[in-house]
N, C-alpha and C positions, 0 to 999 in steps of 0.2 A: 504494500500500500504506500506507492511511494506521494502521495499527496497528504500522507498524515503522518506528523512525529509527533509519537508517543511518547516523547520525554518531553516534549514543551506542551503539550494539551491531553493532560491528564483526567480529565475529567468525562471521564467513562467506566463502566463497568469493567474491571480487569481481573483475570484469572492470576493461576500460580505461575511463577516464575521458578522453574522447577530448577533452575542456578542459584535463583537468587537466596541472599539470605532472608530468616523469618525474625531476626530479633526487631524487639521494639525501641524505640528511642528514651532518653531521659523524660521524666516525667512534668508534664507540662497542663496537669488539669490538680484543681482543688478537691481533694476528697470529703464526703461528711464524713466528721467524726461522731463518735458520742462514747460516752465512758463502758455501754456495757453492749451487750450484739442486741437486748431489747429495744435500748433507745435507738441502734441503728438503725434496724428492724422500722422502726415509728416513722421515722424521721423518711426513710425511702416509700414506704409504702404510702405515706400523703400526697406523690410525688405520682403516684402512677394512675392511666388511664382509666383503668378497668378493674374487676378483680384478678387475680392470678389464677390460675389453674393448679388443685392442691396440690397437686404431685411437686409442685418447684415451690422447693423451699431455701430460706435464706441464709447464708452460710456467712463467717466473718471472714474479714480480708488476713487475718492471720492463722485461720483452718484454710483459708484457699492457699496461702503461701505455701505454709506445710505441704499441704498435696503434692502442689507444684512439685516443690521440690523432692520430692521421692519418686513421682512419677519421672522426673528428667532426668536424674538418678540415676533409672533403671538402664538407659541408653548411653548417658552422654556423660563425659571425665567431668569432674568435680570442678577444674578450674571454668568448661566451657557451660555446667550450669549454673556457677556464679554468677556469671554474666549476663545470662539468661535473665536470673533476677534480678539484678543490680540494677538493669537497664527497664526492668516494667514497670509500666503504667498501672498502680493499684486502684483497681474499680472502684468506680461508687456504689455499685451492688454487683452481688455475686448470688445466682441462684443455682439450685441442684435439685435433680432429679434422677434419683436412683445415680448411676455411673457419669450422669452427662453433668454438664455445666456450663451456664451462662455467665458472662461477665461482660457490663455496661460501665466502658469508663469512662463515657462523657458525663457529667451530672445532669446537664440539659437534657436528657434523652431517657430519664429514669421512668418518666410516665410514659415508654414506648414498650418498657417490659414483655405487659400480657402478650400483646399483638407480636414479640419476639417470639414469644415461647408458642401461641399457636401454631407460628410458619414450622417451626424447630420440631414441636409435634408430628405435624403433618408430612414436612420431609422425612420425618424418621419411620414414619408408620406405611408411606405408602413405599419409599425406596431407603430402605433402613442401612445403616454400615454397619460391621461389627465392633468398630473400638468406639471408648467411650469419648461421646463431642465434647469440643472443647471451646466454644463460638465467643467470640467478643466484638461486641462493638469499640473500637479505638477511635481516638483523632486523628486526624486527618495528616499532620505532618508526620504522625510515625509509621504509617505506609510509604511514605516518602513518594504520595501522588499516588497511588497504587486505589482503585473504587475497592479490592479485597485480594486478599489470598488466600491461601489453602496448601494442606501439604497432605496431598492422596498418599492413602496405606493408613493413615490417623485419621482421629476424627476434627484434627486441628482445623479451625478458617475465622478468617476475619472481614469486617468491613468498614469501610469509614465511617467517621461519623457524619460527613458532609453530603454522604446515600440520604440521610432524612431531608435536604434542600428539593428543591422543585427540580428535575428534570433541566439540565443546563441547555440553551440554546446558541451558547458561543462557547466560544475557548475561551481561553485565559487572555491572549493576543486580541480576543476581538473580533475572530472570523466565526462565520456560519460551523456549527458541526456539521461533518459530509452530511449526506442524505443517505438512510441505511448502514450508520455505521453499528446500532443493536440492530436486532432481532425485530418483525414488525409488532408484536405485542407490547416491547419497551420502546417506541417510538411518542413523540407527541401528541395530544388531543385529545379530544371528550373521551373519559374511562380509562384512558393509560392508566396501567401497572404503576404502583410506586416505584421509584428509583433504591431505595433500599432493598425491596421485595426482590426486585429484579438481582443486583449484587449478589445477594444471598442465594438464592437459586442457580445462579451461574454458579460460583462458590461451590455447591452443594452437586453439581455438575462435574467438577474437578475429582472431588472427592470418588464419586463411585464411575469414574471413568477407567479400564480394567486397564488403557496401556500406560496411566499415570500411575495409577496403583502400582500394578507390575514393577515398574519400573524403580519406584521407590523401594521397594519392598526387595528386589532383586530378584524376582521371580523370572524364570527362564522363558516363560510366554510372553515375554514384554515386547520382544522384536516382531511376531505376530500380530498384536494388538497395532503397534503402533504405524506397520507398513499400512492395514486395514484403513486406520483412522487417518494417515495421508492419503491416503486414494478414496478414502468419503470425501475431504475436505478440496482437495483438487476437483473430483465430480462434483460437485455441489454449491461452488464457490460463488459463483454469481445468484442464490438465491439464499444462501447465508449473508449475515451479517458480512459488515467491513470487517470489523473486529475478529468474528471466526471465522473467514477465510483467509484470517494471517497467523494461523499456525494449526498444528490438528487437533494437540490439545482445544484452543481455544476452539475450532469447531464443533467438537462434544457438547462443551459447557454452554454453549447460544443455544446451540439446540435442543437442550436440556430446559431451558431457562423460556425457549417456546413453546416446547412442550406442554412441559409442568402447566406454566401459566396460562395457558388455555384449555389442559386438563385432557390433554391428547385430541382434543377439537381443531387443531391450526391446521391449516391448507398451506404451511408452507411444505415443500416439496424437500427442504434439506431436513427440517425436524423430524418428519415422517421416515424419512430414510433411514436417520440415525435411528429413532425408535426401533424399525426393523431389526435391525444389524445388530442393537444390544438388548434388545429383548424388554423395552418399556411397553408396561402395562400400565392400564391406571385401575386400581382397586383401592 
């Protein structure tokens, strides 16, 4: 796509960066305190839209560290999960549900909660993964321009926090975004998808896409997967997104993210495809 640079007009939906690193930056948002996890508890839950759904409940930001770090632990040398946490951004709310976990570290975004945990639900019920999710929503500078990532084989992925603004119609520069660079269900106009909804689902895209999995995971099917998924994305390219027909990975996850959100109803011709070929149901 050689009419669009993605280091100067960031502001799109983006998948994993399957090079890139995943740490987060120094901390740059104000946490609530309060002296005991009940006041915490208080203090967040006045802040939210709706009610919660019981299953997610509220953990403190130092049983999440703990976790953290035993789970990072298990994988990664002592000095590279320092760093790990040295450099995180400590949520303003951290909820749990059985194995998975959310984490909102914008404070602005605490009353987006429920409406998190129903997507988070629903992804997991209709295309479930097996390791336990690990979802946050972050600021926007410690993706460093990034709308999300994700690290297929975990249940790890993130989104910005600037997915909650309106649907952007320029760059940053000040030009028109192409025309078609998502998918036509995250496109402009009466009834568009949210701009978060959509991240997330892309995101959630990555994750159970077999030849990023593979791939991470060091599974010997990865080279299979992934000749497959450049020659879907080559066929299909002109009726994918901008954005997923500039890599194969990124074609999975558009097309995933059309799918879903139209509930396997889109007439796009690449979504349907991809469905085929990995075996998306909707139940």
């Amino acid at each position: 796509m050689s009419d669009w640079d993605e280091s100067e007009h960031p502001r799109h939906p983006r998948g994993t960066d399957q090079g890139g690193q995943f740490r987060l930056a120094a901390p740059t948002v104000s946490l609530i305190t309060a002296t005991t996890l009940e006041g915490w508890v208080a203090k967040v839950n006045r802040r939210l839209a709706g009610p919660v759904p019981p299953e997610w409940t509220p953990i403190s930001q130092e049983q999440y560290r703990a976790e953290l770090h035993a789970e990072l632990s298990r994988d990664m040398p002592p000095d590279v999960v320092d760093m790990v946490l040295e450099d995180n951004v400590w949520p303003a709310g951290i909820w749990r549900a059985g194995d998975h976990v959310v984490a909102i570290q914008s404070p602005h975004l605490l009353h987006m909660a429920p409406f998190i945990f129903d997507q988070v639900n629903e992804l997991q019920r209709r295309f479930p993964i097996a390791q336990p999710i690990r979802f946050a929503i972050v600021p926007e500078e410690n993706l460093r321009g990034d709308r999300g990532v994700s690290v297929p084989g975990t249940g790890i992925f993130y989104i910005s926090d600037d997915t909650f603004d309106e649907w952007p119609t320029h760059t940053n520069s000040g030009d028109p975004i192409p025309e078609g660079f998502t998918m036509p269900v995250g496109r402009s106009g009466p009834g568009q998808v949210e701009q978060w909804r959509y991240a997330m689902i892309h995101e959630w895209g990555h994750l159970i896409d077999p030849a990023a999995r593979d791939h991470n995971l060091g599974v010997p099917s990865y080279e299979g997967h992934q000749r497959v998924a450049q020659d879907m994305v080559e066929d299909w390219s002109e009726v994918l997104s901008r954005y997923g027909a500039s890599a194969a990975e990124e074609g999975v996850a558009e097309a995933f993210a059309e799918w879903f959100l139209t509930r396997g109803q889109t007439t796009n011709e690449a979504a349907q495809a991809y469905a085929a070929w990995l075996g998306w149901r909707w139940q």
